[in-house]
C-alpha positions as CSV (number, residue, x, y, z in Angstrom):
1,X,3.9,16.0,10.9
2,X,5.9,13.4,12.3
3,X,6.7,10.7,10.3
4,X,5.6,7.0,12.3
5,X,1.9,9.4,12.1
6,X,2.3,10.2,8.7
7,X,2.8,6.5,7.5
8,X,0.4,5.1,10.2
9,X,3.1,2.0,10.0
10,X,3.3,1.4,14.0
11,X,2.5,-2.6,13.9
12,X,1.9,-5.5,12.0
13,X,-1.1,-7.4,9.9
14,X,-1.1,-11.2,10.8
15,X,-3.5,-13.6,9.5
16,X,-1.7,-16.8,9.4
17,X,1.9,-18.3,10.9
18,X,4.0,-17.8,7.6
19,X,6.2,-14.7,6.5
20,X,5.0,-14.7,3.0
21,X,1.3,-16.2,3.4
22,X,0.2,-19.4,1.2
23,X,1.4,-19.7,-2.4
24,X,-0.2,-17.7,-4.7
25,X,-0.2,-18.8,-8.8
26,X,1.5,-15.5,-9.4
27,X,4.6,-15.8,-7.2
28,X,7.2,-16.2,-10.1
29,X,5.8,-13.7,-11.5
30,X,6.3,-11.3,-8.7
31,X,9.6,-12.8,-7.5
32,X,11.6,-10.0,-9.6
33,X,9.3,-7.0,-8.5
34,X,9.4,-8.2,-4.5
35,X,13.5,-8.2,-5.2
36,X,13.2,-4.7,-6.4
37,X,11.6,-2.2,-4.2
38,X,11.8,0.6,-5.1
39,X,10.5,2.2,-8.2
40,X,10.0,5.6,-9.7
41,X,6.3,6.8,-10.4
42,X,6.2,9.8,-12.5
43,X,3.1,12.1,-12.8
44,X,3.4,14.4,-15.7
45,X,1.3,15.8,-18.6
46,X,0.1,19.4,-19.7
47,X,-1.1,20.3,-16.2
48,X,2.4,20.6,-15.2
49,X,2.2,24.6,-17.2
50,X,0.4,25.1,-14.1
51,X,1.1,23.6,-11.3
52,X,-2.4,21.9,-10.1
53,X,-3.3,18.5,-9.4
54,X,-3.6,16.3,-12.8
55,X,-7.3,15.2,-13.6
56,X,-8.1,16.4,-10.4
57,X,-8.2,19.8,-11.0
58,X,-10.0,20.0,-14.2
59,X,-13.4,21.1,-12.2
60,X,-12.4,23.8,-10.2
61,X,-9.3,25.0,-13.1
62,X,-12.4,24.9,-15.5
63,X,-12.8,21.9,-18.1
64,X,-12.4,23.7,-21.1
65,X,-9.2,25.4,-20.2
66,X,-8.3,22.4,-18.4
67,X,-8.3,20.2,-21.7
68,X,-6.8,22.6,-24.1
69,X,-3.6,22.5,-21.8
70,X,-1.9,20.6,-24.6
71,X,-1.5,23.4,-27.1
72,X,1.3,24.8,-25.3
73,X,3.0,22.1,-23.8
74,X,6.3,21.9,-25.1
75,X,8.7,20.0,-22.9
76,X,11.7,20.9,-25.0
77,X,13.8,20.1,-22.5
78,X,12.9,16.3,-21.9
79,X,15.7,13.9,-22.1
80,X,14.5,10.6,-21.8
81,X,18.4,8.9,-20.9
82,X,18.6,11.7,-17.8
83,X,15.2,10.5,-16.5
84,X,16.3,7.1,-16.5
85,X,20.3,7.1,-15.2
86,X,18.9,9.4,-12.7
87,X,16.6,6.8,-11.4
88,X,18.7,3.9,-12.2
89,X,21.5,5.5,-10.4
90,X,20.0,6.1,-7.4
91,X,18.7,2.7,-6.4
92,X,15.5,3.0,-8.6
93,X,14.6,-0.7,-10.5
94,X,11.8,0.6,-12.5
95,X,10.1,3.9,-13.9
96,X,6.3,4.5,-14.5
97,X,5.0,6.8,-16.4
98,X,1.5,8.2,-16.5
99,X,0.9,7.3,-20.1
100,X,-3.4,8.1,-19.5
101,X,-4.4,9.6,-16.3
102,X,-8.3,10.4,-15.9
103,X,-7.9,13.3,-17.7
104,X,-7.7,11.4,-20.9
105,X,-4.6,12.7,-22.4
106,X,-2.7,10.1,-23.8
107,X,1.3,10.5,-23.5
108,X,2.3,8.7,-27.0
109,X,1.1,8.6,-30.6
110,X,-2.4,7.1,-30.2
111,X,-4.5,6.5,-33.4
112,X,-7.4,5.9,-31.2
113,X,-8.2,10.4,-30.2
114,X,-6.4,13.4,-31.6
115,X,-6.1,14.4,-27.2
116,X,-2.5,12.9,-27.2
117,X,1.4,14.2,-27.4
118,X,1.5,14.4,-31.0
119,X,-1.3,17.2,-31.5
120,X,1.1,19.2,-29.3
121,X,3.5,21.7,-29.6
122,X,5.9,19.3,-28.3
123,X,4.8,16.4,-31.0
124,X,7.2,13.4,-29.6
125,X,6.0,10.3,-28.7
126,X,7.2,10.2,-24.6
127,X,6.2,6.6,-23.9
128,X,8.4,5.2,-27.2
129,X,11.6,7.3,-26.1
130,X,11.8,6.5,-22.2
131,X,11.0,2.7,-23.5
132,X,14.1,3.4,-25.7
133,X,15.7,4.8,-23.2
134,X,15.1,2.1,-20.2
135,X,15.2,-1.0,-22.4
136,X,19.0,0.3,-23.3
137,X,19.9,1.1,-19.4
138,X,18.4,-1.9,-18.1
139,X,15.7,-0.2,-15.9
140,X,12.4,-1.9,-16.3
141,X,9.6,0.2,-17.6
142,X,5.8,0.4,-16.7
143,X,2.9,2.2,-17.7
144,X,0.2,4.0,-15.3
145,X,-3.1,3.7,-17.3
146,X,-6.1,5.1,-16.3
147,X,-9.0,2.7,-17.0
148,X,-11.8,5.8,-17.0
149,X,-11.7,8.9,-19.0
150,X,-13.6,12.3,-17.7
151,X,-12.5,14.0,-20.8
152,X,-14.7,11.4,-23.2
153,X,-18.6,11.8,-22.9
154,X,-18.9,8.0,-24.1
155,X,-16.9,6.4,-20.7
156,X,-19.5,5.3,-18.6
157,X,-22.6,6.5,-21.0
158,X,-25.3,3.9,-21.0
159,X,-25.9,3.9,-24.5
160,X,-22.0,4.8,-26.1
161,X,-19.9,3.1,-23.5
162,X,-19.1,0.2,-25.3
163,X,-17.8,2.6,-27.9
164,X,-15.5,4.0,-25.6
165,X,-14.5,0.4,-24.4
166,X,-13.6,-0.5,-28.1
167,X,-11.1,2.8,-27.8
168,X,-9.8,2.1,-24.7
169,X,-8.8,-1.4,-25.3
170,X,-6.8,-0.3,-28.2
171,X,-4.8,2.2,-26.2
172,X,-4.0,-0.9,-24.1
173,X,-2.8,-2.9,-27.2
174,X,-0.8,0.2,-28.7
175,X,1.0,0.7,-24.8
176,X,1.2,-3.5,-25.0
177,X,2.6,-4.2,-28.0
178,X,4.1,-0.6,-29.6
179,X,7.5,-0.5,-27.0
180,X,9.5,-3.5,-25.9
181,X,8.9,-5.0,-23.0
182,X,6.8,-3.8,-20.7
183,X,6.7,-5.0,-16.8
184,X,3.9,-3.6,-15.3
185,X,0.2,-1.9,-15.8
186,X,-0.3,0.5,-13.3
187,X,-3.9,0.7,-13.6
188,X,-5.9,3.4,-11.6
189,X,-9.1,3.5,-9.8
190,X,-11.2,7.2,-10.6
191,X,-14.0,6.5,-7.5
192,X,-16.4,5.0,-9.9
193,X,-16.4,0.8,-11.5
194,X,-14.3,0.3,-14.4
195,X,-15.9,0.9,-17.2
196,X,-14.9,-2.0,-18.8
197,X,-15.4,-6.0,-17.3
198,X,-12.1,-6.3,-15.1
199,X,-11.0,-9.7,-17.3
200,X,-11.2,-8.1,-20.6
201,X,-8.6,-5.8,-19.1
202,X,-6.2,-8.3,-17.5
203,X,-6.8,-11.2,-20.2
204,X,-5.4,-8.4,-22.8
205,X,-2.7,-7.0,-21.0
206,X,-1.9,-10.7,-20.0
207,X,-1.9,-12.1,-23.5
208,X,0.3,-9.1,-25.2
209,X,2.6,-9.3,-22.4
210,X,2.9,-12.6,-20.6
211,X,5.4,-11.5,-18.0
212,X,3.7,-7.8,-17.0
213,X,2.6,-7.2,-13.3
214,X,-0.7,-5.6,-13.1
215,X,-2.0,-3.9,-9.7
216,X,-5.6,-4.4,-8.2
217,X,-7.3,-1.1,-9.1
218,X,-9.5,-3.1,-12.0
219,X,-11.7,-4.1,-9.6
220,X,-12.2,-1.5,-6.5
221,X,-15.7,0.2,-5.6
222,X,-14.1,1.9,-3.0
223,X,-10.8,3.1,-2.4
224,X,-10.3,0.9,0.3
225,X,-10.6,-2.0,-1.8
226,X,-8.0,-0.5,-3.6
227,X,-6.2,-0.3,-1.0
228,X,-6.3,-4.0,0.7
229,X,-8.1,-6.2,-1.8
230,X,-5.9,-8.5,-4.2
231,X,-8.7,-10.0,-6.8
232,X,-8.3,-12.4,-9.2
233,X,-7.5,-9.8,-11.7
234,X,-4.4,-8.9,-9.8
235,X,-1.4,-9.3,-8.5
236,X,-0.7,-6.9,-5.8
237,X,-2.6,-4.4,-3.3
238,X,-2.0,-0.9,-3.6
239,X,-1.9,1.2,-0.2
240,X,-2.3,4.9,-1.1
241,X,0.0,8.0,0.7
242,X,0.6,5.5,4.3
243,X,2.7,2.4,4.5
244,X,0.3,-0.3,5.8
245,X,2.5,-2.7,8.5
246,X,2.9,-6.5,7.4
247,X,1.2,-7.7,5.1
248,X,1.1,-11.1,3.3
249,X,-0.3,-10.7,0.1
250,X,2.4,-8.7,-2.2
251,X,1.4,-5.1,-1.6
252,X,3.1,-1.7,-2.8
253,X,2.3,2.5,-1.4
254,X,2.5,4.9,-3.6
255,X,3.0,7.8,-2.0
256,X,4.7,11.3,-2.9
257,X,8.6,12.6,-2.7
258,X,6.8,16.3,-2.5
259,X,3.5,17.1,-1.9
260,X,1.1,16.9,-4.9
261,X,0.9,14.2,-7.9
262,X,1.8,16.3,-10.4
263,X,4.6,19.5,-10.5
264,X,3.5,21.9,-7.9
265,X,4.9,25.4,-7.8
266,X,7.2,26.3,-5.0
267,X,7.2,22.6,-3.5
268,X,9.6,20.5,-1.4
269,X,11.1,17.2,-1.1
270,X,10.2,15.6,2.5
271,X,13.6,15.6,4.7
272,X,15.7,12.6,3.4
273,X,15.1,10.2,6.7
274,X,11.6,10.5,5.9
275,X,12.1,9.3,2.3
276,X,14.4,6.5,2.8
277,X,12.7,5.2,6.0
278,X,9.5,5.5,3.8
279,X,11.2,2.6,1.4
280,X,12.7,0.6,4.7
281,X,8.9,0.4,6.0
282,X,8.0,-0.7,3.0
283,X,10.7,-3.3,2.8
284,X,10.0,-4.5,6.6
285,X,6.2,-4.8,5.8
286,X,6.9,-7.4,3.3
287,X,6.2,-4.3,0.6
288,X,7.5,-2.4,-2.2
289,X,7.4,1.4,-2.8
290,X,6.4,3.4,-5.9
291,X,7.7,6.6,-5.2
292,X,6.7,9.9,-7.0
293,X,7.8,12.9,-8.3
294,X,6.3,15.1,-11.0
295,X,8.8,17.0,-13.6
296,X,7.7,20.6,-14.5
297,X,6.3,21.9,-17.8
298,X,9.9,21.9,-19.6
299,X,10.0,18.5,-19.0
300,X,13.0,18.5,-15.8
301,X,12.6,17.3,-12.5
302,X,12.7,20.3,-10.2
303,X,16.4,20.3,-9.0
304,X,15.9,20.4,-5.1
305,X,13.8,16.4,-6.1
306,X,17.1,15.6,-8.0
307,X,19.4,17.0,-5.7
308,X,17.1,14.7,-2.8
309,X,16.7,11.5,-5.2
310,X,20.9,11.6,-5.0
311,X,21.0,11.6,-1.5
312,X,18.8,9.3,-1.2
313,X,20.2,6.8,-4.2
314,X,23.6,7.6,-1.5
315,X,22.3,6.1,1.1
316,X,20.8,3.3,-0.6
317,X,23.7,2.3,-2.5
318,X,25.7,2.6,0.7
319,X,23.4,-0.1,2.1
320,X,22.4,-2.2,-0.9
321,X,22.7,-5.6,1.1
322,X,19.6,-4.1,3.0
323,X,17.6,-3.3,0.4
324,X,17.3,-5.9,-2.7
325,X,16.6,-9.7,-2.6
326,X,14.7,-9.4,0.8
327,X,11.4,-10.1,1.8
328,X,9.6,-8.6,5.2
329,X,10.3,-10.1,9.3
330,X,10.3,-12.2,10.8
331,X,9.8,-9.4,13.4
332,X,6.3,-7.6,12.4
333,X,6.8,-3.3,11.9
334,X,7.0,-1.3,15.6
335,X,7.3,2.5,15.5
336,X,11.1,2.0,16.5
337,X,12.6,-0.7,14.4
338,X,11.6,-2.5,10.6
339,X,12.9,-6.0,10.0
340,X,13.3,-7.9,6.8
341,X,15.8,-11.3,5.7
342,X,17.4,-12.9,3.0
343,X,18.2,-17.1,3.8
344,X,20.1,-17.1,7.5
345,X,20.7,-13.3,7.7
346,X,18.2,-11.3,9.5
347,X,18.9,-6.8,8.9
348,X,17.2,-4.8,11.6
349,X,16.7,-1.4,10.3
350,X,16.8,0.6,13.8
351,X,15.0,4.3,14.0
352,X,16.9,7.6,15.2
353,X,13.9,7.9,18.2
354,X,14.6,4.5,19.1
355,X,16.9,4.1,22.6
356,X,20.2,3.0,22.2
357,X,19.3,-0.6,24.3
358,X,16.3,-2.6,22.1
359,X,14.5,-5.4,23.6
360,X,13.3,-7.6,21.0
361,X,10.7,-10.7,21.3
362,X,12.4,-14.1,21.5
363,X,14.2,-15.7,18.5
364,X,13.7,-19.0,18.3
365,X,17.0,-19.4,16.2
366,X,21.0,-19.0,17.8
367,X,22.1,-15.7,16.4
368,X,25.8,-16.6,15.4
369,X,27.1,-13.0,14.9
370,X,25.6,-9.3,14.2
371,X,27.3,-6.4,12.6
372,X,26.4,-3.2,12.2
373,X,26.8,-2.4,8.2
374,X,29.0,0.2,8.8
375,X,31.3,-2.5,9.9
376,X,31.1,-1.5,13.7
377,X,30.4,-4.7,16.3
378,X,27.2,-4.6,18.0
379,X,25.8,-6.2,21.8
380,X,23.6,-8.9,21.2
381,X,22.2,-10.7,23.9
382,X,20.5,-13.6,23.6
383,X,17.9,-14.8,26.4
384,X,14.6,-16.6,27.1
385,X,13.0,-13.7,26.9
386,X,13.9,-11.8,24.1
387,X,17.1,-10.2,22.4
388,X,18.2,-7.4,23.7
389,X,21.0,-5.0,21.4
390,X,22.9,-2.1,22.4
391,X,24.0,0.1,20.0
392,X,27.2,2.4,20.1
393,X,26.6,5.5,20.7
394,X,28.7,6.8,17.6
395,X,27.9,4.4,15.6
396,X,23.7,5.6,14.8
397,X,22.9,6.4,11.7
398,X,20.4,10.0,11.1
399,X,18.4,7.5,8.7
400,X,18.3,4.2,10.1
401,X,21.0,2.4,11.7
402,X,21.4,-1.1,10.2
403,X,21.9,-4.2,12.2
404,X,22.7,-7.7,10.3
405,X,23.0,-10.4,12.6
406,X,23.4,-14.2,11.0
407,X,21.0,-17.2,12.5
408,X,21.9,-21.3,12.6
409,X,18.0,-21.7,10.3
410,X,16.9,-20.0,7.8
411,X,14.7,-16.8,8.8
412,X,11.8,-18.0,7.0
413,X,11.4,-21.1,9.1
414,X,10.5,-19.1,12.1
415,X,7.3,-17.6,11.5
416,X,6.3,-14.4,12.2
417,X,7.6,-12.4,15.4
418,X,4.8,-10.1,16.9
419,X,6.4,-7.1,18.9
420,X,5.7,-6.6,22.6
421,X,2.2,-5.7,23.1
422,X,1.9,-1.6,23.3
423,X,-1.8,-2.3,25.0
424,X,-1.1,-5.1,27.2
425,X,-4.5,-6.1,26.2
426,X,-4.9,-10.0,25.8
427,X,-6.3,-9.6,22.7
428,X,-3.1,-8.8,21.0
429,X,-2.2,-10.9,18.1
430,X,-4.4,-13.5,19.0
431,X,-6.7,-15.5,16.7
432,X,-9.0,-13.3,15.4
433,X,-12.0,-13.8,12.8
434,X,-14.8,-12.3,11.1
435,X,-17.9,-12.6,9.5
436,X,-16.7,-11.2,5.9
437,X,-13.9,-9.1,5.5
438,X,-13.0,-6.3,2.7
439,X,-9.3,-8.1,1.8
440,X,-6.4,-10.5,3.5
441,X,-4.6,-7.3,3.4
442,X,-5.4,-4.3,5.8
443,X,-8.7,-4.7,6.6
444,X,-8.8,-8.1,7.5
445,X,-10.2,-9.7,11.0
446,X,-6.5,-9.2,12.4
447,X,-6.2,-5.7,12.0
448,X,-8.8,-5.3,15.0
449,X,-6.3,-7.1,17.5
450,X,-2.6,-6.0,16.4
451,X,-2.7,-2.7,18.8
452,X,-2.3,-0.6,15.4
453,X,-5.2,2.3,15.1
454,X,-3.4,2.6,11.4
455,X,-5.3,-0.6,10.3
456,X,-9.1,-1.3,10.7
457,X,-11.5,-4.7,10.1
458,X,-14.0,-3.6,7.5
459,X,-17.0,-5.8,6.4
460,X,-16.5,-7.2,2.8
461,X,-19.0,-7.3,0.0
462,X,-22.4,-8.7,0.2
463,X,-22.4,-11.9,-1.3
464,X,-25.9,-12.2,-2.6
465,X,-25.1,-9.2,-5.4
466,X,-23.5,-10.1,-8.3
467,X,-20.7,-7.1,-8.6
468,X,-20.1,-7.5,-12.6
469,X,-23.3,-6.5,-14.0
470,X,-22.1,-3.0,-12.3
471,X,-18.8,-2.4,-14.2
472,X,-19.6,0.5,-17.2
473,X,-22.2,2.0,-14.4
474,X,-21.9,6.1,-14.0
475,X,-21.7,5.0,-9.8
476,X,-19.4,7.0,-7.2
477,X,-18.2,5.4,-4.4
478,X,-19.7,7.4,-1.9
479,X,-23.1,7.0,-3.6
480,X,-25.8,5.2,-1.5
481,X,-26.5,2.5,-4.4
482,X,-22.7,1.4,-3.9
483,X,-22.5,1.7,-0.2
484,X,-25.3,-1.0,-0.5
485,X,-23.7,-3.7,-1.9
486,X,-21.3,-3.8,1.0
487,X,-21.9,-5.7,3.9
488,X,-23.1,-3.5,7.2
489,X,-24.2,-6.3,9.3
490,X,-21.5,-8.7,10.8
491,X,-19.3,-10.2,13.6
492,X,-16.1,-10.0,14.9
493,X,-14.6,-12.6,17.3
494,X,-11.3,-12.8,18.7
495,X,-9.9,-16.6,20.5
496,X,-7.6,-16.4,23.4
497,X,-6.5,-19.5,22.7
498,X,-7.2,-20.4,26.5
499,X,-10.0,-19.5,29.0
500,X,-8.6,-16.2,30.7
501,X,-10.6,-13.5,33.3
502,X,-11.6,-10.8,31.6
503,X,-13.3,-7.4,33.5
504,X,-12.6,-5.3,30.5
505,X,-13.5,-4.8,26.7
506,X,-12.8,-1.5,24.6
507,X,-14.0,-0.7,21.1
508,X,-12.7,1.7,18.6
509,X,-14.6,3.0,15.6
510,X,-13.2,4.0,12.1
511,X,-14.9,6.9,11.1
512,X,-15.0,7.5,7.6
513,X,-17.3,9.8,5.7
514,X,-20.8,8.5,6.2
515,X,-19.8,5.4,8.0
516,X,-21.2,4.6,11.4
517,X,-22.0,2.0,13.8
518,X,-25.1,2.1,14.8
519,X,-26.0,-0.2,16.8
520,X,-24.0,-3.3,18.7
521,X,-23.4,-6.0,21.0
522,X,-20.4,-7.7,22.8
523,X,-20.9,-11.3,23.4
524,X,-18.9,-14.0,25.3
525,X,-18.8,-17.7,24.7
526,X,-20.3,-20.2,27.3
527,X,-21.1,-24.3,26.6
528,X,-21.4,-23.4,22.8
529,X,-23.9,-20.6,23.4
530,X,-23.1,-16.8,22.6
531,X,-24.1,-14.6,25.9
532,X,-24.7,-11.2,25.9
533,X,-22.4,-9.0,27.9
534,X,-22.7,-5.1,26.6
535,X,-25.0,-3.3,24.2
536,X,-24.8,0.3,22.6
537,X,-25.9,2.6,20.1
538,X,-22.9,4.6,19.9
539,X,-19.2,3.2,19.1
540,X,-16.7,5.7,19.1
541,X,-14.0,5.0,21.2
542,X,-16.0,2.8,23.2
543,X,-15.0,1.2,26.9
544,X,-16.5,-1.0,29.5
545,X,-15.6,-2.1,33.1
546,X,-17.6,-5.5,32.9
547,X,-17.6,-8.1,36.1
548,X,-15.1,-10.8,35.6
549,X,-16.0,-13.3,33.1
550,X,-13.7,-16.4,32.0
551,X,-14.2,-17.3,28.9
552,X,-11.8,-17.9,25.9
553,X,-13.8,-16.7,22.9
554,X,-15.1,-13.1,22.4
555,X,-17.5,-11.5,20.1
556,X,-18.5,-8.1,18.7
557,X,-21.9,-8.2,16.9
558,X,-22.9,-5.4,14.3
559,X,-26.4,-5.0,14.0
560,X,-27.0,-1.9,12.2
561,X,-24.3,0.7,10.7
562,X,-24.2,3.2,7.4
563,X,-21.3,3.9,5.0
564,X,-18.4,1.2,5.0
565,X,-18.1,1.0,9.0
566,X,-14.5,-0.3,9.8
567,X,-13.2,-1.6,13.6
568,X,-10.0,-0.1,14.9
569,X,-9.5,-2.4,17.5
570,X,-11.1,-4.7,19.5
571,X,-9.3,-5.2,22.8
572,X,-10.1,-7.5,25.3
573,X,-8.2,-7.0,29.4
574,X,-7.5,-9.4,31.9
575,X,-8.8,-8.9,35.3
576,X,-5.6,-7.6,36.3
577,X,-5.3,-5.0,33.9
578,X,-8.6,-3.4,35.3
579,X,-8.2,0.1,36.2
């Protein structure tokens, strides 16, 4: 599959007029992970003897063979230093481990269950000697911990689960306090609540380790809360397997080198454009990349992911002034070209499918000078109407080409830079608002009007149900009593900013699982009234030639849907565009 699919990274997430959004009380906390994007996320346990998914598995593989995995898994050939200087020397600022996944197997020398390392064959503590190991390299270490256990019958049980919270904590405070610094909790979200109250979690983690990081998956009921919601036990969203556009909260994908979590027999690295333009997408999205790869059952990353991981740590030391210290724009992700800056300087990381002439939208800055980093000169010209480069033809790069070009202002002054509309719809990056919304990240009102099908507005939580008294429950997402306490009713209104003539309105549906939209209305503001223009039962990819109407504020009205319905994009044509 082509990669701009794969990623679903094609345009940008705007809510506001900043690059990095309002402050937020954790941005000095952050500032060091936003510098360093790139870090290693390592899925490995006793499911690695053969091959299947971790946790994930454990139906199908059967549970009982499933958990007595451990009594043969003897890494022997596990060497903490080459895990790290491999990672370290390929452009890699920090390494986490899955020290619990669901599966309940714990990774070091818990005194809380006998499921752990030590009860192995193996019988070395992993989590103490890559600590050792990082803290005398300099790589900052994290730990992926996995808030629900399937393997223990009190997680979740109405009557023992506080039993089970009791444990859990303490493996939190033994990962916390047992190893040196630690920089960041990689919590995960199983599909149903945490089974413990979200603050007892962070307040913990916080108060053993003042400095750590901690992701947003203490909170989710669904996965795409996970994905685009940034609580206020968190610090960052977590986009799963796509790279989401721009976003303005600090957000991170974790996504896969090969093609399963955990070792896989006979897999493959992707193609090495895809993995580094992976990280630049990240980088011009104003995000960071956690990037996986799962050693086998000896305890050795498979040697076509190390032989990949150096060409990859090639390239990335090669371009190094590209890639650390940056933050995402000021032009917004397009299919073709990423963006990010650091003070005046402005890097343009340019696409093999691109053409070898780019029209960009206007700057409003003078661009001094622009290089390419391979030291070759590059045509910029500077209009009105936009920039427009020309790139030599022997100077593109199979990855990415990379373009630095130096400004009179600083890059952050400028605001964001919306690429040239793909729809022509006037719709496009204009004001756009909502009723409720599930995050200010991916799923927010703007998602429906930045001509990206990758992103989707999705109604946010009810606000008449009071979401703690739910953490502990036995509840899966997909579960009717959960889809209930999201919101399924709601609007959706996009401003023009000026009255325009509009003959045309087109609605797209995200379909996911159980979700639809059942019933809806399009609506058009007149002398402070709301008048009805179109009505169905049936989204989909819905269109409608409508006679001319000038107005400057649309509406679409949801009056009855199921699941967690979610709005591609709601595009609104001038009379002109009619077809």
């Amino acid at each position: 599959m082509h990669l701009y699919l794969r990623l679903l990274s094609c345009a940008l997430l705007i809510a506001g007029h900043t690059l990095a959004g309002g402050p937020r009380k954790d941005d000095g906390r952050l500032a060091r992970w936003r510098d360093n994007p790139l870090s290693l996320f390592v899925h490995w346990g006793p499911v690695s003897r053969i091959g299947q998914e971790i946790s994930w598995s454990r139906q199908a593989y059967g549970k009982a063979r499933y958990d007595s995995l451990y009594k043969g898994f003897n890494p022997t050939r596990f060497n903490a230093t080459e895990w790290v200087r491999m990672a370290k020397q390929n452009g890699f600022r920090q390494l986490v481990l899955t020290a619990k996944h669901h599966d309940g197997f714990c990774m070091w020398d818990t005194k809380t269950i006998s499921y752990n390392i030590m009860r192995s064959p193996f019988g070395r503590d992993v989590c103490r000697e890559l600590a050792a190991a990082a803290h005398k390299e300099g790589l900052a270490i994290g730990w992926y911990f996995s808030v629900g256990d399937w393997k223990d019958p009190d997680c979740r049980n109405p009557e023992t689960n506080a039993l089970f919270v009791d444990r859990m904590l303490t493996q939190i405070r033994e990962l916390l306090t047992n190893y040196g610094k630690i920089s960041l909790l990689w919590i995960d979200y199983d599909g149903w609540p945490s089974p413990a109250h979200p603050k007892k979690v962070y307040e913990l983690a916080r108060r053993l380790q003042p400095g750590i990081i901690i992701n947003n998956r203490l909170e989710p009921f669904t996965p795409d809360e996970s994905h685009a919601r940034v609580g206020p036990y968190a610090d960052y969203a977590t986009p799963e397997n796509f790279v989401a556009g721009y976003g303005r909260v600090p957000w991170e994908t974790c996504t896969n080198m090969g093609h399963q979590w955990a070792w896989k027999f006979g897999d493959t690295p992707r193609p090495l454009p895809e993995c580094v333009q992976t990280l630049l997408r990240c980088i011009g999205g104003n995000g960071n990349l956690l990037f996986n790869i799962g050693p086998d059952s000896t305890g050795v990353f498979p040697a076509a992911f190390v032989s990949r991981t150096n060409e990859m740590g090639d390239w990335i030391n090669r371009h190094a002034e590209a890639i650390y210290k940056l933050r995402g724009g000021p032009y917004t992700p397009t299919r073709h070209y990423v963006s990010s800056y650091r003070n005046n300087t402005v890097y343009l990381y340019i696409f093999p499918e691109s053409p070898d002439s780019i029209r960009l939208p206007p700057l409003n800055a003078v661009v001094r000078n622009a290089r390419l980093l391979n030291g070759q000169p590059v045509d910029i010209r500077q209009e009105a109407g936009g920039l427009t480069i020309r790139l030599p033809a022997s100077g593109r790069d199979p990855v990415a080409t990379v373009l630095a070009f130096t400004l009179d202002k600083p890059a952050a002054s400028l605001g964001l830079i919306r690429p040239f509309s793909t729809s022509g719809a006037l719709s496009y990056g204009r004001t756009a608002r909502a009723s409720s919304a599930l995050g200010s990240f991916l799923h927010d009102a703007g998602a429906a009007v930045d001509d990206n099908p990758g992103t989707a507005w999705k109604m946010g939580r009810r606000t008449d149900v009071n979401f703690d008294r739910y953490y502990g429950r036995n509840m899966h997402y997909m579960a009717d009593s959960v889809m209930q306490l999201f919101t399924r009713k709601g609007w959706l209104e996009v401003d023009l900013g000026r009255p325009e003539s509009v003959s045309r309105i087109t609605v797209s549906e995200l379909v996911y699982n159980k979700s639809k939209i059942k019933d809806f209305t399009i609506q058009y503001e007149k002398a402070g009234k709301w008048i009805r223009l179109a009505s169905d039962t049936d989204m989909g990819n819905w269109s409608r030639e409508i006679e001319p109407v000038v107005a400057r504020k649309f509406r679409l009205v949801i009056d009855d849907a199921s699941g967690y319905p979610g709005i591609r994009e709601f595009q609104v044509f001038g009379t002109q565009n009619r077809n």
